[in-house]
N, C-alpha and C positions, 0 to 999 in steps of 0.2 A: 375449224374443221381442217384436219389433214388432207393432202392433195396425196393422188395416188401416180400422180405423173409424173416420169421417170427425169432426169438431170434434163434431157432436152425438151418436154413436153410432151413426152409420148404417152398413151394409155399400155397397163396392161395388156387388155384387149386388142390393142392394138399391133400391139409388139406377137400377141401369141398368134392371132392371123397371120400377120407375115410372115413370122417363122413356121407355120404350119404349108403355108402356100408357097413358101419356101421349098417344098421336101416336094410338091407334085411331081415332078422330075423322077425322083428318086423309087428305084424298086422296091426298095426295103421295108419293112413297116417305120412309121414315127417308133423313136425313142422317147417313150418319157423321162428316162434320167436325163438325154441330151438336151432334150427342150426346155427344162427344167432347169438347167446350168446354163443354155443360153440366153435364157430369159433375164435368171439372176443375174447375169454377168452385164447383160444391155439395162437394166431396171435393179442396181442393188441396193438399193431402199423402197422397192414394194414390200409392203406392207402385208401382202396377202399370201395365207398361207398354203403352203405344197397344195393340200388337196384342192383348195378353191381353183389354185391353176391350173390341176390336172383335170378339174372339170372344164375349165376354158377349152384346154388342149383337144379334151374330148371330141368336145363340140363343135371346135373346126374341124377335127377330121373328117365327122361326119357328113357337114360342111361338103368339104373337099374330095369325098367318100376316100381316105386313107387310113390303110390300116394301122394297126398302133399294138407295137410290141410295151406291154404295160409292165413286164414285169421288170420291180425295182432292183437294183444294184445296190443303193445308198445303205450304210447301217443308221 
C-alpha cells in the first residue's frame, strides 16, 4: 500500500489545517489556487487529487469559519 506522507512524514490533512490556520490572521478570504500550490509545493508526491484537497480545504475553513475565495485561476 502506498503511504500518502509527504518526504517528512507529514499527512495531507495535516499540512491543509496548518495552512488553513495559517491565514486566521489574514482578512482576505482563503485562496484555493494559493493553498493548492502550497500544499503541492510542501507534499509533491501526494497522491490525491485537486478536488479531494479542495474538499479538505473546505472543511478547515469551515473549521476555522474562514472565508474561501473558490474561484480557480489554473487552466
Amino acid at each position: 500500500m502506498r503511504t500518502l506522507l509527504g518526504l517528512d512524514g507529514r499527512l495531507p490533512s495535516d499540512v491543509v489545517n496548518h495552512y488553513v490556520h495559517s491565514r486566521l490572521s489574514y482578512s482576505q478570504p482563503l485562496s484555493i489556487d494559493r493553498a493548492l500550490l502550497a500544499i503541492r509545493t510542501v507534499l509533491p508526491n501526494c497522491e490525491l487529487s485537486d478536488p479531494k484537497l479542495i474538499r479538505m480545504l473546505e472543511a478547515a475553513a469551515a473549521k476555522y469559519r474562514i472565508k474561501i475565495d473558490g474561484r480557480m485561476h489554473r487552466n
